[in-house]
C-alpha positions in Angstrom: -10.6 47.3 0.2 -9.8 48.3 -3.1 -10.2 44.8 -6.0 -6.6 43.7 -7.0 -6.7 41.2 -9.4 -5.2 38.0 -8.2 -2.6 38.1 -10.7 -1.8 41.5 -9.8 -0.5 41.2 -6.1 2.8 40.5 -6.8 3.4 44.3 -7.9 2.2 45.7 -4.3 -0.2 48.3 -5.3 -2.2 50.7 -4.0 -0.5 50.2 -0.4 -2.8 53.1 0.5 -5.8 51.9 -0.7 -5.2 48.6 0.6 -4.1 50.2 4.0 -7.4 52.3 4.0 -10.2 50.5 2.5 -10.2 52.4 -0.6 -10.8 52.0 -4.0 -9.4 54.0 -7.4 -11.3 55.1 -10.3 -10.7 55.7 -14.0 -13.4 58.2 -14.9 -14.1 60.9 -17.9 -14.0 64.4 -16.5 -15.8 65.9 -19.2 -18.9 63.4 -18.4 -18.7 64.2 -15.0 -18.9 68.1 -15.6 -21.7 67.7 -17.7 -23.6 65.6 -14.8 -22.6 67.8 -11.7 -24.1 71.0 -14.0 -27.4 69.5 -13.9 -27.4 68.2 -10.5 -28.2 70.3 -7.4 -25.9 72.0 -5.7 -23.6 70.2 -3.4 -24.3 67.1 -5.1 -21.4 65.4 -7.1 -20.3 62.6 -9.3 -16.8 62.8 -8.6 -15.7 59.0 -7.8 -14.0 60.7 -4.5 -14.0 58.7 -0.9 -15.9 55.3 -2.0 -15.0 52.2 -0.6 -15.8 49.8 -3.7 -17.3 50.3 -7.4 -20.6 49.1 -5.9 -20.9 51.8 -3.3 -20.4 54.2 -6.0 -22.7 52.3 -8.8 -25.4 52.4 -5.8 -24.8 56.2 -5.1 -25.2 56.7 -9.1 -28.5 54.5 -9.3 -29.6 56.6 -6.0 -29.1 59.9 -8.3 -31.0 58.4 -11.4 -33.9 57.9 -9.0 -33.4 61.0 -6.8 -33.3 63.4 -10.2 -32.5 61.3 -13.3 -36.5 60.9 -14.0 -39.9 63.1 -14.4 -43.5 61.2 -13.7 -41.6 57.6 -14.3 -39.1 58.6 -17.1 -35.5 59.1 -17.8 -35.0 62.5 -18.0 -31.9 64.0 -19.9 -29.7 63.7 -16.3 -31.3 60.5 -15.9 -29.4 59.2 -19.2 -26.4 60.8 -18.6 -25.9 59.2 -15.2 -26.7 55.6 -16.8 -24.6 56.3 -19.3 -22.0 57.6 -16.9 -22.2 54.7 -14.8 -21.9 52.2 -18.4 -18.6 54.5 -18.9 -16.8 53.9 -15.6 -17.6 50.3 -15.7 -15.7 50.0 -19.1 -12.9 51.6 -17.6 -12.3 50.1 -14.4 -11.4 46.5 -15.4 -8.2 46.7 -14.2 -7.2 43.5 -15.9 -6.6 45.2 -18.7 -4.9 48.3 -16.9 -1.7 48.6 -17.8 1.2 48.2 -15.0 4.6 50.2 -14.8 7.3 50.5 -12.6 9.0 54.4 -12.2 12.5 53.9 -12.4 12.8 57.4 -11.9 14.0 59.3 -9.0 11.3 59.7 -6.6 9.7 62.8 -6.2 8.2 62.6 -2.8 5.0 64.4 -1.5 1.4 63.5 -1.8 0.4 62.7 -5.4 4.7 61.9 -6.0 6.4 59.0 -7.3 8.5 56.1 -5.8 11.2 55.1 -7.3 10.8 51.4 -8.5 7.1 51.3 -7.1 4.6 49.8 -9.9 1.5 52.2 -10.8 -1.3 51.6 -12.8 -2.0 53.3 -15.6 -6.0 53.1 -16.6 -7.2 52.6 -19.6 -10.1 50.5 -21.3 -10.2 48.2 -24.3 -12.7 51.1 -26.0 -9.6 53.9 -25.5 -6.5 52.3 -24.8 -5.2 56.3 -24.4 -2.9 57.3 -21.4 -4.8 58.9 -19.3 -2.4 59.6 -16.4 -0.9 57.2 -13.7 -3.0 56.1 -9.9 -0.1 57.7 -8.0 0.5 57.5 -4.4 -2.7 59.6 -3.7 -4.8 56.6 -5.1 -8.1 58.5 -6.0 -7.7 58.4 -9.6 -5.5 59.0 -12.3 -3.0 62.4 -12.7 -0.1 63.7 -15.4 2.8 62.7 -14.8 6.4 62.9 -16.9 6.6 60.2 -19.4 9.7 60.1 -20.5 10.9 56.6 -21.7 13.9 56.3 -19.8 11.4 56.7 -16.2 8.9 53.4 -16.6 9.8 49.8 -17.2 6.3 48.2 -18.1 5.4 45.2 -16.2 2.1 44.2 -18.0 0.6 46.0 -21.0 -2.6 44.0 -21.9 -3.5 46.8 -24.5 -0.3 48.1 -25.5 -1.1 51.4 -24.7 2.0 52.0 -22.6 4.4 50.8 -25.1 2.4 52.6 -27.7 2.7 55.9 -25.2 6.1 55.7 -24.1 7.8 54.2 -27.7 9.0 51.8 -26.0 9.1 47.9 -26.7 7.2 46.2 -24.2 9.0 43.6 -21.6 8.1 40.2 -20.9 6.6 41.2 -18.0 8.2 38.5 -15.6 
């Protein structure tokens, strides 16, 4: 079951998540490319197919002790995983995500938008930067248009969406 934040379950989302017991990550692709180079192959970082942060964090501490060390230390993979791990944490509070509603016409399809369906939209207090909307595919974060007249925010902790979309940001209620 994906964590909601009390305060968040009036906005309904992540129906699929909820539906299938999964969770939805905000991570950095570029420190995940880095890590799956220096694994072995067939092995991968991606946040894909976990449950909860903690069955990820434990399948990130089972790499560090799998590869991440030589005779007892932290090798170079080894502090790229911790740091990895230090990362996603940071950007998975989702108290501080932000929350829009598409007022758009919906675009159907996996990965597509529902017309006045809230979203997150990641982001951390370190990078308060759009990095994409959790659509209705719920793994992570993807692109999408975003045009002003298409979102209403709901809650902007950050200000990152009304900073993105040049928009003033609603009283949320």
């Amino acid at each position: 079951m994906p964590y909601i934040p009390k305060e968040h379950e009036k906005y309904d989302l992540l129906p699929f998540c909820r539906e299938n017991s999964g969770e939805v990550f905000s991570y950095s692709c570029e420190m995940e490319n880095t890590i799956c180079d220096l694994l072995p192959e067939g092995e991968s970082v991606i946040p894909y197919g976990f449950d909860s942060y903690e069955s990820f964090d434990k399948q990130l501490d089972d790499y560090i002790t799998q590869y991440g060390t030589d005779n007892g230390k932290q090798n170079r993979l080894g502090h790229l995983l911790a740091e990895y791990k230090g990362n996603i944490k940071l950007r998975n509070i989702k108290e501080i995500w932000s929350i829009v509603k598409y007022v758009g016409e919906s675009t159907g399809g996996v990965g597509g938008l529902i017309h006045d369906k809230y979203y997150y939209w990641p982001c951390s207090i370190e990078e308060p930067e759009y990095e994409g909307v959790i659509d209705d595919e719920e793994f992570t974060s993807y692109l999408h248009p975003t045009d002003s007249h298409l979102w209403e925010i709901a809650e902007d902790p950050t200000g990152m969406a009304a900073r993105y979309l040049g928009i003033e940001q609603s009283s949320g209620e």
